[in-house]
Backbone as a chain_set.jsonl record, in Angstrom:
{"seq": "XXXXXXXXXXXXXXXXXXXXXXXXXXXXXXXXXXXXXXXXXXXXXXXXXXXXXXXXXXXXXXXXXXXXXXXXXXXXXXXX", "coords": {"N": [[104.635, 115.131, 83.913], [105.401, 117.616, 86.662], [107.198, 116.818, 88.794], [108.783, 114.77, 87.517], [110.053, 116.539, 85.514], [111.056, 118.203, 86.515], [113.36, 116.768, 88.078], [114.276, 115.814, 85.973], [115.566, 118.385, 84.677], [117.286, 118.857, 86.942], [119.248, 116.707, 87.016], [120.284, 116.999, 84.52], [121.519, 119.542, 85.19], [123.187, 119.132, 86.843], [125.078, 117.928, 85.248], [125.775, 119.593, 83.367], [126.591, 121.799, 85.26], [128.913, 120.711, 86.011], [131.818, 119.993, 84.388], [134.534, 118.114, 84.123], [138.372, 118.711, 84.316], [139.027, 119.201, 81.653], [137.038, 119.722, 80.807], [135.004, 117.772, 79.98], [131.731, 116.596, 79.745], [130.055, 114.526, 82.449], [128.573, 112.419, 81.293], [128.06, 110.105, 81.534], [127.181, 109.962, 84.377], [125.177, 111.153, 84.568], [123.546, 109.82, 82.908], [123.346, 107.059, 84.082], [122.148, 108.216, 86.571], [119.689, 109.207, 85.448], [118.481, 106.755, 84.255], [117.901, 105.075, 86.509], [116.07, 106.987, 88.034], [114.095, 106.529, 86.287], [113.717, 103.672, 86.301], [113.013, 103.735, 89.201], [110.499, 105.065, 89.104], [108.797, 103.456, 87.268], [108.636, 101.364, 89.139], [107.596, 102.502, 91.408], [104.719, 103.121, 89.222], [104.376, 100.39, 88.785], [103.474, 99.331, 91.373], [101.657, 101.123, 92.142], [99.123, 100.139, 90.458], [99.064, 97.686, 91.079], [98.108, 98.036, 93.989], [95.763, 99.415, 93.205], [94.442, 97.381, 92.034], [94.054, 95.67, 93.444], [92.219, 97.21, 95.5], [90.154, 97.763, 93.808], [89.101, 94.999, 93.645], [88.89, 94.378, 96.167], [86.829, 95.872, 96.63], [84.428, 94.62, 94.991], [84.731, 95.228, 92.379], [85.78, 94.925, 88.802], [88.842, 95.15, 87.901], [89.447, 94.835, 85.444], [87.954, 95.622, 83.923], [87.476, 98.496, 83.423], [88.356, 101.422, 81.737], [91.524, 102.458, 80.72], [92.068, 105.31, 79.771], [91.1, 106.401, 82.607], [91.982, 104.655, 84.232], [94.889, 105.582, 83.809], [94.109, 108.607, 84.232], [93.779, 108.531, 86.628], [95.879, 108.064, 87.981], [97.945, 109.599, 87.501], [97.044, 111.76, 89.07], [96.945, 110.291, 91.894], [100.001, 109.984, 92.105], [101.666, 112.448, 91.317]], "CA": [[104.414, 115.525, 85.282], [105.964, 118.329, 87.083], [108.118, 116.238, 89.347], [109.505, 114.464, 86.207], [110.771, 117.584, 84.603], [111.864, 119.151, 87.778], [113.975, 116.211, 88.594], [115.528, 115.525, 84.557], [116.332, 118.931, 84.916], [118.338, 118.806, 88.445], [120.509, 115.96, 86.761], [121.206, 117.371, 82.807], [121.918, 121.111, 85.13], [123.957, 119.108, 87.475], [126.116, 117.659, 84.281], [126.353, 120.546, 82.551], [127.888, 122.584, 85.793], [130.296, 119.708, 86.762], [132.556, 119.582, 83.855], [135.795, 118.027, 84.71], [139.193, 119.277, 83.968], [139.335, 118.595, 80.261], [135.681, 120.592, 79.837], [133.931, 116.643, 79.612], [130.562, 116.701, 81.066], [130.03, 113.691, 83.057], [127.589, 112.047, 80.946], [127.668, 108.41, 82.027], [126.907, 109.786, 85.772], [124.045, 111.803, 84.027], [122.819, 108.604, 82.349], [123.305, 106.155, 84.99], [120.53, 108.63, 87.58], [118.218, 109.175, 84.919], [118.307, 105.155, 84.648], [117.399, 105.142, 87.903], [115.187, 107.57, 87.714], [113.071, 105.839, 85.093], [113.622, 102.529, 86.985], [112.107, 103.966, 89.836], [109.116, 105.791, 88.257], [108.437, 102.19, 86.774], [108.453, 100.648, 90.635], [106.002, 103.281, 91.373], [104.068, 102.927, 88.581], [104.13, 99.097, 88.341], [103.042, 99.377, 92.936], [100.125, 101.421, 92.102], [98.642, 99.594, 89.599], [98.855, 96.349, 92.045], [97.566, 98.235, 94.616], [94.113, 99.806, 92.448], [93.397, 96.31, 91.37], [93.375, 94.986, 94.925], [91.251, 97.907, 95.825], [89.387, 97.972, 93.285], [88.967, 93.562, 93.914], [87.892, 94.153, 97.372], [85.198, 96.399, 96.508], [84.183, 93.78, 94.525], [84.687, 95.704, 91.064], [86.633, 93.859, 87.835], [89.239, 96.249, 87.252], [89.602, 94.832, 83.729], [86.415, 96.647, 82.947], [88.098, 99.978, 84.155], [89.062, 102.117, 80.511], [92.783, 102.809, 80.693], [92.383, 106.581, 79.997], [90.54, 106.708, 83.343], [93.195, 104.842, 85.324], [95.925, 107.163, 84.095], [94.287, 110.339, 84.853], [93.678, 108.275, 88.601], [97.296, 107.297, 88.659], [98.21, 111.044, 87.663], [96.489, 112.262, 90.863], [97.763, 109.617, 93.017], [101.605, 109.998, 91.912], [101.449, 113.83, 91.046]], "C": [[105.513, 116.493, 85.712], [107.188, 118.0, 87.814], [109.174, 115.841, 88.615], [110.159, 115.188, 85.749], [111.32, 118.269, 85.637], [113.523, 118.358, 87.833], [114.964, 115.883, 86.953], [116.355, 116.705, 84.477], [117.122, 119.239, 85.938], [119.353, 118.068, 87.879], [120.741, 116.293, 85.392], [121.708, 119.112, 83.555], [123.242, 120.437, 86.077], [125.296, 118.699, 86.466], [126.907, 118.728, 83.991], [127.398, 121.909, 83.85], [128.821, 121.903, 86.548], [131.075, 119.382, 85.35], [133.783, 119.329, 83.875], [137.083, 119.137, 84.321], [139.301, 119.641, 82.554], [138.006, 119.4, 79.454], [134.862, 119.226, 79.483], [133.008, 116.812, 80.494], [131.06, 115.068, 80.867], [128.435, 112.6, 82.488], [127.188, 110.76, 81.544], [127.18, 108.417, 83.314], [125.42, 110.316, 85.577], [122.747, 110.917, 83.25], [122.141, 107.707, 83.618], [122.091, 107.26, 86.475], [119.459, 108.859, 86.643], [117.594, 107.636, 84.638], [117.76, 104.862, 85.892], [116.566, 105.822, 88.288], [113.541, 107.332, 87.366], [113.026, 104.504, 85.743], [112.887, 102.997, 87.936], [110.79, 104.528, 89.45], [108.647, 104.66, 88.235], [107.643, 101.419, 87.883], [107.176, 101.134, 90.882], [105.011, 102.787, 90.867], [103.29, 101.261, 89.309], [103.008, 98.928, 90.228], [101.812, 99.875, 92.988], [99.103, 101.09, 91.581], [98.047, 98.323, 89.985], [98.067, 97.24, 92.851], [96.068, 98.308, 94.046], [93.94, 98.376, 91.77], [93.253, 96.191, 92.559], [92.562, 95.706, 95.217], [89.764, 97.725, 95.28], [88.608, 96.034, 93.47], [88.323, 93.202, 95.603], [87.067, 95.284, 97.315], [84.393, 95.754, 95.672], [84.184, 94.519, 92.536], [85.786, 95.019, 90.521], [87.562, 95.386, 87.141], [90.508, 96.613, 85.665], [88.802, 95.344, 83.106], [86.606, 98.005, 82.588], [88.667, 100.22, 82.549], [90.388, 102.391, 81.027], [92.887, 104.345, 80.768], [92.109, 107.545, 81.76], [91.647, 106.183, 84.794], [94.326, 105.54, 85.091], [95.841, 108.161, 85.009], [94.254, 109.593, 86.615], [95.394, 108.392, 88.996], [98.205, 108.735, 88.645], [98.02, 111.244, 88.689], [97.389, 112.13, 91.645], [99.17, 110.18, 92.946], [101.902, 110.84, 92.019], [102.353, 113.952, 92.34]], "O": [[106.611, 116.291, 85.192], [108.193, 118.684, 87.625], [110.31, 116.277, 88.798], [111.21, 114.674, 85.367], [112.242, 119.032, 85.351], [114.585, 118.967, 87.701], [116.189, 115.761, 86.946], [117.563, 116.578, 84.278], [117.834, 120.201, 85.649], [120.479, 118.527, 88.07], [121.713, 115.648, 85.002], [122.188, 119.929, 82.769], [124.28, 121.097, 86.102], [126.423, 119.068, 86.796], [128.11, 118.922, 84.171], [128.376, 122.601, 83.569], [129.429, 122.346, 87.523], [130.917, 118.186, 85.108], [134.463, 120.326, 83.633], [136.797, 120.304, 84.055], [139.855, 120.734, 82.431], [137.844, 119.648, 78.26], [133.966, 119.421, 78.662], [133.165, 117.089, 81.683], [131.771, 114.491, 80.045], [127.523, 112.209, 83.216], [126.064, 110.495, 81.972], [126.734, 107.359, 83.759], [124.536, 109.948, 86.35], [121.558, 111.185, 83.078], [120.975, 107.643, 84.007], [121.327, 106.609, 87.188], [118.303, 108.706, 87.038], [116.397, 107.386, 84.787], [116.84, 104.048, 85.812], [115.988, 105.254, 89.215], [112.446, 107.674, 87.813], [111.856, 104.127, 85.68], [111.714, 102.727, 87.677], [109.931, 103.775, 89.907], [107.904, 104.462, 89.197], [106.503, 100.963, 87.786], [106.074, 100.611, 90.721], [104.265, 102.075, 91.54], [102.269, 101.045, 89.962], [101.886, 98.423, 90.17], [100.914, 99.362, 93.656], [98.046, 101.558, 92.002], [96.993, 97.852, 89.558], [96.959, 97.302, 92.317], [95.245, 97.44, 94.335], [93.147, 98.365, 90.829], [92.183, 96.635, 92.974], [91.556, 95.013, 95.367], [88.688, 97.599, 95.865], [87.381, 96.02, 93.368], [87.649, 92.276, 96.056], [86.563, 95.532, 98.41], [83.358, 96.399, 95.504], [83.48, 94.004, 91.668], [86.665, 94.537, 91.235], [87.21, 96.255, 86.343], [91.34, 97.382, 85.183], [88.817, 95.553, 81.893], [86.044, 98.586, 81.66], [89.369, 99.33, 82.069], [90.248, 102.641, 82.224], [93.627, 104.825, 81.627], [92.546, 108.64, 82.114], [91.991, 106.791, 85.807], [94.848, 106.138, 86.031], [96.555, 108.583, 85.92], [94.69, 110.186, 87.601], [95.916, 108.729, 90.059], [99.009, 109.001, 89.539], [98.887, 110.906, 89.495], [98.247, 112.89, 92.093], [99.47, 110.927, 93.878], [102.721, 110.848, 92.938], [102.644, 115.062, 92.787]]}, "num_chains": 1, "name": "protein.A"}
């Protein structure tokens, strides 16, 4: 996703032009937001996934029936 790659690159461009005195990038600060990052994504993820069953549970549809490739591309959309 576009967001995704926007945002890994904002924090490996912010490393690479903060190198301290010594010329060390700041990797562990570069780690520790893409951790977070990826933890959030997850939240997301894991929130929409609850939500489209309930939806899909009060329209009375089983949305264990639902193919997987089909809720991706939905969850693409949505998240996008």
């Amino acid at each position: 996703m576009d967001k995704d790659r926007a945002e890994i690159c904002k924090i490996i461009s912010d490393m690479l032009d903060n190198p301290d005195k010594y010329g060390i990038y700041p990797t562990s600060t570069a780690y520790t937001r893409l951790e977070y990052y990826i933890e959030g994504g997850r939240a997301e993820a894991i929130g929409w996934m609850h939500a489209y069953a309930c939806a899909a549970l009060d329209n009375g549809d089983d949305p264990r029936l639902v193919e997987v490739p089909k809720i991706l591309a939905q969850a693409k959309d949505d998240l996008a």
